[in-house]
Structures are given as structure tokens and as C-alpha cells.
C-alpha positions in Angstrom: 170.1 29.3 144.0 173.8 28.5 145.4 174.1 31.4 147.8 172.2 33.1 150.2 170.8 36.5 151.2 172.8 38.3 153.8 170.9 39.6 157.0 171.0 42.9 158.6 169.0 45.9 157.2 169.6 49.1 156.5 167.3 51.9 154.5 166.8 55.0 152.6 162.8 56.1 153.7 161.5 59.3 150.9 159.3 61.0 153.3 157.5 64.2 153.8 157.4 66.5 157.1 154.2 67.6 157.1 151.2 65.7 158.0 149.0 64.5 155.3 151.2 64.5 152.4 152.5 60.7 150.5 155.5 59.7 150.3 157.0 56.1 148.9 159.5 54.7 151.1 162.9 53.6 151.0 164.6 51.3 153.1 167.6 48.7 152.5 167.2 45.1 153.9 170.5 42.7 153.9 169.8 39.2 154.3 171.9 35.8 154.4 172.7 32.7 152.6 171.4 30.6 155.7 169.4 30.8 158.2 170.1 32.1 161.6 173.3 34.1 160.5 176.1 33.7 164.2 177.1 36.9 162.1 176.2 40.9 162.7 176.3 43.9 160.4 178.9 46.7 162.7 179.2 49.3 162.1 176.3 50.5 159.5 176.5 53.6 157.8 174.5 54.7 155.1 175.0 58.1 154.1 173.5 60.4 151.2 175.2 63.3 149.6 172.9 66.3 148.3 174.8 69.2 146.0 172.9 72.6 144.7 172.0 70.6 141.7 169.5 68.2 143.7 169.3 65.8 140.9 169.9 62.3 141.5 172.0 61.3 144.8 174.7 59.6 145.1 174.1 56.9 148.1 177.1 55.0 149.9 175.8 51.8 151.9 179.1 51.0 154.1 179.4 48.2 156.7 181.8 45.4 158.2 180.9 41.8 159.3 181.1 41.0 162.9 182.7 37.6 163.3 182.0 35.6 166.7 185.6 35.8 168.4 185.6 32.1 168.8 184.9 31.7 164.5 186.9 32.0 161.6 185.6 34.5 158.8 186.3 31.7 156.1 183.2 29.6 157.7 180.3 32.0 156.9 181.7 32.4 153.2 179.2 33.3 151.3 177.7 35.7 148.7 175.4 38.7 150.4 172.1 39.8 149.1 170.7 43.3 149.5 167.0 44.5 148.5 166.8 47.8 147.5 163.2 49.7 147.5 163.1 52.2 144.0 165.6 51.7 141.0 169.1 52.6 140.6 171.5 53.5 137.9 174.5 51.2 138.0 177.7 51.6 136.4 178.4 50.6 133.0 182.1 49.9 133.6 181.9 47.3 136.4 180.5 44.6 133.7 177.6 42.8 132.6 174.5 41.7 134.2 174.4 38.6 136.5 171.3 36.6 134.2 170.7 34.2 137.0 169.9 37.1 138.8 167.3 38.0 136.7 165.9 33.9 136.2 165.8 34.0 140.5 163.4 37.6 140.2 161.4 35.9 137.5 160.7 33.3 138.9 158.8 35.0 142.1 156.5 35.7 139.7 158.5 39.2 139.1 158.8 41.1 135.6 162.8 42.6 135.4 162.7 46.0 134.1 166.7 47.4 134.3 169.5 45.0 135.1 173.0 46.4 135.4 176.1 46.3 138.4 176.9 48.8 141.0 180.6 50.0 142.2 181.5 48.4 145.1 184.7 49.1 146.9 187.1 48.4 150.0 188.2 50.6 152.5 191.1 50.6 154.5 190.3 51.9 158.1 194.1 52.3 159.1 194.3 53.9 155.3 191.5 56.5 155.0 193.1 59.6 156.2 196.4 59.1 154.0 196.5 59.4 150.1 195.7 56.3 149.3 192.2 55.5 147.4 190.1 52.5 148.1 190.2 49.0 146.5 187.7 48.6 144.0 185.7 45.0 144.0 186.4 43.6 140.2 182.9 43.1 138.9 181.2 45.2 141.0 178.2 44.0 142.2 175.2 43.0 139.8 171.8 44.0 140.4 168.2 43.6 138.7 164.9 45.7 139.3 161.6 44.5 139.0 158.1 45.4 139.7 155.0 43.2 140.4 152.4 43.8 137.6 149.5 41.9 139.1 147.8 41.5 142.6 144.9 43.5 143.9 146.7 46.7 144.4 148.1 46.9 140.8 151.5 47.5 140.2 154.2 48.2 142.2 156.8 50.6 142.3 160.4 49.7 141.4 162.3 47.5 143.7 166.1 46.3 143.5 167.9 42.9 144.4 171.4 43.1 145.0 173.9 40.4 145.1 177.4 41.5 146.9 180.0 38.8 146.0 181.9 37.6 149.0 185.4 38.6 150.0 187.6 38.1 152.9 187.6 41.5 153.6 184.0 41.0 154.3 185.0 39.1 157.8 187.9 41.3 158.2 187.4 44.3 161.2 189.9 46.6 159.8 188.1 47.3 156.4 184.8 48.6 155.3 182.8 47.8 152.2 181.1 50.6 150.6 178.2 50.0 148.3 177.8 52.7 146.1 174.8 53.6 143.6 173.0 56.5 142.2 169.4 56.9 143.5 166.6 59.2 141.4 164.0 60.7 143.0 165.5 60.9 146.7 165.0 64.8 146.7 161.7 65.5 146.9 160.4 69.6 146.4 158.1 70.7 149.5 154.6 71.5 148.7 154.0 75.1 149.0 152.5 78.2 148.0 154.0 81.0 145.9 154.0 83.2 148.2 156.0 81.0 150.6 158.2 80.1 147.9 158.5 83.6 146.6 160.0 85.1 150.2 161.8 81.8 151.4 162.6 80.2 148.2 162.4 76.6 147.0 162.6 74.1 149.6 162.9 70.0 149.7 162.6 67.2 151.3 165.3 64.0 151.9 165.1 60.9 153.8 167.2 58.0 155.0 166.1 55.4 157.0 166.7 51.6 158.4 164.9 48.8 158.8 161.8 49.6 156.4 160.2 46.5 155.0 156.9 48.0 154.0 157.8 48.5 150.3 155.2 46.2 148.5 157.5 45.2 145.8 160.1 44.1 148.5 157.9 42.5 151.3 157.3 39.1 149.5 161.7 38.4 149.4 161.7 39.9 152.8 159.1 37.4 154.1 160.8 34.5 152.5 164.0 35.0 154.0 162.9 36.9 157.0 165.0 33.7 159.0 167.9 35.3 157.7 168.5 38.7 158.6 171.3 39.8 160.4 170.6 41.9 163.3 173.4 45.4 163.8 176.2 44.9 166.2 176.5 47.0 168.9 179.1 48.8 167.0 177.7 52.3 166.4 176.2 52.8 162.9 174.7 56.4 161.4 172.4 57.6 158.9 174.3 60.2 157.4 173.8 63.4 155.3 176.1 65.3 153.5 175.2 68.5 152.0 177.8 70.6 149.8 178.3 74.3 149.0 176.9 74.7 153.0 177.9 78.6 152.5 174.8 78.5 150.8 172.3 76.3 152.8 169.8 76.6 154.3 168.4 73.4 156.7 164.6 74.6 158.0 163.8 71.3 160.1 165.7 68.3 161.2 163.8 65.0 162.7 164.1 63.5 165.0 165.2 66.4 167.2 168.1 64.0 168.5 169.6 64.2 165.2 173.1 66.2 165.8 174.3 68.8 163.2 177.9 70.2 162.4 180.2 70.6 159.6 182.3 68.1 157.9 185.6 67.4 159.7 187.1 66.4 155.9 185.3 67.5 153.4 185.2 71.5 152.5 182.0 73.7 153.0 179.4 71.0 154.0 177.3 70.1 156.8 176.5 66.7 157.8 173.2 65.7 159.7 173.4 62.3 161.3 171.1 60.3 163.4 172.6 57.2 165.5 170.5 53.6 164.9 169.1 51.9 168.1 169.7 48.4 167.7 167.0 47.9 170.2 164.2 48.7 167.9 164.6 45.6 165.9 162.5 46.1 162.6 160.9 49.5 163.2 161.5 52.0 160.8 164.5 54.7 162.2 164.4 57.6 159.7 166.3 60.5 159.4 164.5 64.0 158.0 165.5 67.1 156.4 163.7 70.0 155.0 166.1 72.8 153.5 167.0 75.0 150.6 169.8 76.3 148.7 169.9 80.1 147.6 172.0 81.9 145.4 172.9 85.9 145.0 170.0 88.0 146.0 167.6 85.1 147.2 169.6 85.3 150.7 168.5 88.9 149.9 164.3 88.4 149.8 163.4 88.0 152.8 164.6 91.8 153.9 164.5 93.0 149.7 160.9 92.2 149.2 159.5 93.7 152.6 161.2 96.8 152.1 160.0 96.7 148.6 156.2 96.4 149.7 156.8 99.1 152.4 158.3 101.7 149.8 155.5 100.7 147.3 153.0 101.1 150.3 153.7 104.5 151.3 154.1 106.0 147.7 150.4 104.4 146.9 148.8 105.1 150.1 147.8 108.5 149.1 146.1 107.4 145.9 144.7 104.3 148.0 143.0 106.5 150.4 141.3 108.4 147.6 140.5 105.1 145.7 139.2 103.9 149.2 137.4 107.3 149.7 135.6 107.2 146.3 134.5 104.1 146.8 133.0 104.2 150.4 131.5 107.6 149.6 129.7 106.3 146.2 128.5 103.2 148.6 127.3 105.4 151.2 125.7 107.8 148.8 123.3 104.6 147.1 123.5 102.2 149.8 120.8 102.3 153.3 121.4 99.9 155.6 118.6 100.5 158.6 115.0 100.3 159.7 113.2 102.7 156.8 112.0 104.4 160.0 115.2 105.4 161.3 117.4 105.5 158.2 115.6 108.1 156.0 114.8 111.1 158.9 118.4 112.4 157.1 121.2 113.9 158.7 121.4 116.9 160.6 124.9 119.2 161.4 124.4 122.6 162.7 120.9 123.5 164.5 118.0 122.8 162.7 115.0 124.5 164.7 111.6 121.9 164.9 108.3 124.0 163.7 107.6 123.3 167.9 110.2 125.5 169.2 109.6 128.1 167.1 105.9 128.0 167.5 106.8 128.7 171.2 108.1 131.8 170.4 105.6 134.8 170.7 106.9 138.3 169.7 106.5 140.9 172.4 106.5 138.1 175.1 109.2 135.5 175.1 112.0 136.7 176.9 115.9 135.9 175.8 116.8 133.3 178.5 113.2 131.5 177.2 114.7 131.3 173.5 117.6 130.0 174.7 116.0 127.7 176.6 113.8 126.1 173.8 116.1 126.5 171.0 119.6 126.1 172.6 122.8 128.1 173.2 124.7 127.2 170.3 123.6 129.9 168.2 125.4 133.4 166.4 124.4 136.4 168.2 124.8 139.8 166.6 124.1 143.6 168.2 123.7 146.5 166.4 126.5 149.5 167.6 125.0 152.2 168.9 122.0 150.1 170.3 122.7 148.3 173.5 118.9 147.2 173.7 118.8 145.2 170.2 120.9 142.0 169.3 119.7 139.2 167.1 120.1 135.4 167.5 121.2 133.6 164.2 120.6 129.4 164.4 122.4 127.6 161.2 121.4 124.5 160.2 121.8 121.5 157.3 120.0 118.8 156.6 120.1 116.0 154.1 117.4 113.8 153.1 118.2 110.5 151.2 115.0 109.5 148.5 114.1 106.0 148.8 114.2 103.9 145.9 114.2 100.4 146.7 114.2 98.3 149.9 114.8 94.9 150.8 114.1 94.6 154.8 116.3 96.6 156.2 118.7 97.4 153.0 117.6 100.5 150.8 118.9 102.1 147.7 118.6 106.4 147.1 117.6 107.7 144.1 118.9 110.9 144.9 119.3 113.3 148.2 117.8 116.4 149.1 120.2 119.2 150.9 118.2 121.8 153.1 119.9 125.1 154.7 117.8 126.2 157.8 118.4 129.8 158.9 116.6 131.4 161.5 117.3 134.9 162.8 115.7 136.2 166.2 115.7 139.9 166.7 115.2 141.1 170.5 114.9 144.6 171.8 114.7 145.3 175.5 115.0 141.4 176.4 112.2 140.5 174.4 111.6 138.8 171.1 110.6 141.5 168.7 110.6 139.7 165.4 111.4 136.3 164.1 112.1 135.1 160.2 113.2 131.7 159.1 114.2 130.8 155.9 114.8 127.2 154.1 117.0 126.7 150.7 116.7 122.9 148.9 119.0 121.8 146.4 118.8 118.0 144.8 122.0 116.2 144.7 123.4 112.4 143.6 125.7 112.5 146.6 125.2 113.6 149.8 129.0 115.4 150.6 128.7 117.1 146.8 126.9 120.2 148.9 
């Protein structure tokens, strides 16, 4: 092939935040005609602009040549080459396809899948705040992707070769060539669960990076030409975001943290996120990361609308809840044992419920009052007849309810049913001293222990 493949790299990485979750990579590598390019890349940007309608993004790829002072720009003439992870959509207007573009694919052993040429224009830098709009290269510049079909991992994913035709304002400091395609796919959707997405809303994922030559497609033309890449001047160069309609944005993360935010100087209601490129890392990966959102009407609203919503609906239902709740535990509690059979099915007492021991202690004519008291307790209903200081009576109340075992298993137990008991006993005293005693007991069967 006549020309070369232009050095100096620059890349668009499609990655995810969180740990654990794929994501194919992006990346641009520029490479030259021959080897050992006296020539740097400076400055670099490459900078992605995202609207509301997160379809496909439209990607500029701008840089400048940087001629050795003692060198004349018309001695590294020469066509550029730029490999391009993922496909592209070209534009239909700059012309036809470059076929020996396609033949020099193909013959890597290569299959071409789209073919096409990308706009590619000149910028002014003395020019670009005034009026007047950038040069457009005639013809563009043509492009091919391919995929490998065989090899032990399958196919590949998409790749893109890029030839940039050369012009003198390639060499020239004052202007900037800007590359410009449309990439699918760049704006991924964040894994999440409804809920998440139900009070936050929808969010994504972009990312640009540099120097990324890991794409399986792209690594066999990398590794041929890797003599020729041109390393970035020390001219500052940026990954760049540009994100419209910012009065409705909404940026969660940013990495790396040294990233710097802030709104557009020129362009209205959008925020740019920008990370600077370290020339000192050579061929590591630099990537730029951003997880955000765009809302509209009331989804700036749900995050205070749907809590107040479930606090309303909370306090209305809680009554009915509580008596769901109630039911429930209750019908559990009235079929359910959970105990040793020993101690879970003596029943429940409330009240006083005399044993057949104290009263057999008691002895009419003999046992004093402070002597029932003492074996039968304090808590009891005393009553004295008027007219009659020397006779009151003692009244002890008592419940107790007996659950009916049908079934255990260890130290669970269903009831069958429960038996209710109301223990009365009544203690008449004249003169101090016990003068008769009666006890009475009432049983009544129920299903549930609180129906009597």
C-alpha cells in the first residue's frame, strides 16, 4: 500500500461502573506511514456529545500535528490511518468508498462488512469564536469495517480502518482537524432493579478513553504497525463530554475523581466532563466514566412524590393491617404450640386460680383471716355485710384456659380445641375465723382461646 498509518492514539472505551458487569471497549489508535514518526499528535481531544434522546452519539476526534521546529511540514506528507474499535455510520454525501481500502482489510485475512466516508473538516483556531464555519475536507475521509470470522475465540466484534487524506493544514499549528462520525451503542442503560429505577429513574452509562488496543479485531493492525505510532505532545489534550438540555440532568458518578465538571462556556444548557490525558502513561488505557440520567416533568418529582405516596397509603391501611395482622397471629396462636408438651399445655392462668392444696389448708372454725391470706394471697374481693362488723367474705376470681393437644412434632403441637375454666371461690369469716368455704368451677369449649 502507498501510504502509511499515522501514530498517536486516541479512544472511546464502553465501560460499566460497577464491578462484575462486561463491557466491549472502545479506543482509537492513529498510526503512520513510516516508521518511527519525528512527528507528535498535540493537542488531542476527543469529545462525545449525549442529548435526552441517548441514541447514537455523535463523536468528534480533533488533533494537530506537531512539527520538529527544525522540519518543514511538507517532509512527513503523507496519508494518516486511524483504527476505530465498533462500527460507524458515515456520511453519504462526502463520496464513495475508497475499494483499495477494502482489498488492504481483506487481505489480513479480514471479511468487510459496511464501507462508507466520514466528514472531516478544518478548523481555524484564530477563527472559531467569530461567525465563520469550518472548512470541510472534499472527500471526506473513507473508511471500511470488518470483523474476523475465524480463530479460536470466534468472531469478533466490529472494527473500523480509517484513512485521513493528508493536507497541509495537517502540519500547520493554527488549525485543527476534526474527525467526525456517528457511533451506535456508546450509551449503554445501567443494570438495575425496578425499584431503583422506579424512584431514581433510568440511568446510563458512557465512556471515552485513549490508548486502548485490547479490541481483538484491532490488535493484529496495531501489532503490525506498532513501529509507527505517534506518541501525544506535551500540548494538553482532553477527553471530553458534552451533555445537552443540562436543566434536566442528572450526572450520579464521574471517574476518575480527577475528572473536572462545569458548564459549557459556548454552548447553551450543557455540562461538560473532561478528564486531561497523561502522556506519561504511554499505552495504558486513560478512560473517562459517567453514570447519569435525564428526567422530565414529574420524574424530578419521585423521589419526594412516591414517599409521601407510601406514607399516606401507610397510615390510611395501618388500621386494617393491624387487624389483618391481629387475625392472623391470633388464629396462629390459637392452633399453633411451640414448647416442651410439659410446659406448654398446663394453660394459662389470669386472675387467681386457688390449687386444691391451699384450700385443703383451710379448716372452718380454725383458720384465722391473716392465715387465708397467707396461703391464698391478698389479691382477693372482700365483701362485709352492713350491720355486721364480725362477718366479711373473701371472693378469689380466676380463669384458666387449657389448649387440647392434637398433634406434636418435638417441641411443636397443634390444638384441637381449648377449654375455658372460671374459678370462684368465696370465704365467709365471722369473728376472725373461717366459717364456711364454697368453690365453684364453670367450663366452656372454645376454637380460640380469646373468643371467651
Amino acid at each position: 500500500m502507498k501510504q502509511g498509518l499515522l501514530s498517536g492514539a486516541m479512544g472511546l472505551l464502553v465501560a460499566l461502573l460497577l464491578a462484575g458487569v462486561p463491557a466491549p471497549g472502545h479506543a482509537q489508535l492513529f498510526l503512520a506511514s513510516r516508521p518511527h514518526p519525528e512527528f507528535m499528535i498535540g493537542p488531542l481531544f476527543v469529545r462525545a456529545s449525549v442529548t435526552p434522546a441517548l441514541g447514537p452519539v455523535t463523536v468528534d476526534v480533533l488533533w494537530s500535528l506537531v512539527i520538529p521546529p527544525t522540519r518543514s511540514g511538507g517532509e512527513f506528507e503523507q496519508d494518516l490511518y486511524l483504527l476505530w474499535p465498533g462500527s460507524v455510520t458515515g456520511d453519504a454525501s462526502a463520496g464513495p468508498p475508497d475499494p483499495a481500502l477494502a482489498r488492504y482489510v481483506e487481505a489480513r485475512g479480514f471479511v468487510v462488512i459496511a464501507e462508507g466516508r466520514l466528514a472531516l473538516f478544518a478548523r481555524d483556531l484564530y477563527q472559531m469564536g467569530k461567525d465563520r464555519p469550518q472548512e470541510p475536507v472534499e472527500g471526506g475521509a473513507p473508511f471500511v469495517t470488518f470483523v474476523r470470522a475465524g480463530g479460536p475465540l470466534g468472531l469478533t466484534s466490529p472494527g473500523t480502518y480509517i484513512r485521513i487524506p493528508w493536507t497541509p493544514k495537517l502540519a500547520n499549528p493554527t488549525w485543527l482537524m476534526d474527525l467526525r462520525m456517528t457511533v451506535s451503542g456508546l450509551v449503554k442503560p445501567k443494570k438495575a432493579s425496578w425499584v431503583e429505577n422506579v424512584f431514581r429513574g433510568q440511568r446510563y452509562l458512557i465512556s471515552i478513553g485513549f490508548n486502548d488496543v485490547r479490541h481483538r479485531a484491532l490488535f493484529p493492525m496495531y501489532f503490525e504497525h506498532r513501529d509507527r505510532i505517534v506518541r501525544l505532545a506535551d500540548d494538553p489534550s482532553q477527553l471530553l463530554m458534552n451533555f445537552a438540555d443540562a436543566d434536566h440532568l442528572k450526572i450520579d458518578e464521574v471517574a476518575p475523581q480527577s475528572s473536572i465538571r462545569r458548564m459549557s462556556e459556548s454552548l447553551e444548557s450543557t455540562e461538560v466532563v473532561s478528564l486531561f490525558l497523561d502522556k506519561s502513561e504511554g499505552l495504558k488505557p486513560q478512560m473517562l466514566t459517567v453514570q447519569f440520567g435525564y428526567f422530565k416533568g414529574l420524574q424530578a418529582w419521585a423521589p419526594i412524590l412516591i414517599p409521601m405516596l407510601f406514607f399516606i397509603l401507610g397510615n390510611a391501611a395501618a388500621p386494617l393491617l393491624n387487624r389483618l395482622l391481629g387475625r392472623i397471629v391470633k388464629g396462629v396462636t390459637a392452633r399453633v404450640r411451640v414448647g416442651r408438651p410439659s410446659e406448654s399445655w398446663s394453660g394459662r392462668e389470669t386472675g387467681v386460680v386457688l390449687a386444691r392444696e391451699a384450700l385443703a389448708g383451710i379448716t372452718p372454725g380454725e383458720t384465722t383471716y391473716d392465715e387465708v391470706v397467707r396461703l391464698c394471697g391478698p389479691e382477693a374481693e372482700e365483701r362485709q355485710q352492713l350491720g355486721s362488723a364480725e362477718r366479711r367474705t373473701l371472693v378469689y376470681r380466676g380463669r384458666r384456659v387449657v389448649p387440647h393437644r392434637r398433634r406434636t412434632f418435638g417441641w411443636l403441637s397443634t390444638v384441637s380445641h381449648w377449654d375455658v375454666e372460671h374459678h370462684e371461690v368465696e370465704i365467709e369469716f365471722e369473728q376472725d375465723r373461717v366459717r364456711d368455704v364454697q368453690a365453684r368451677v364453670r367450663r366452656s369449649r372454645f376454637s380460640h382461646p380469646e373468643s371467651g
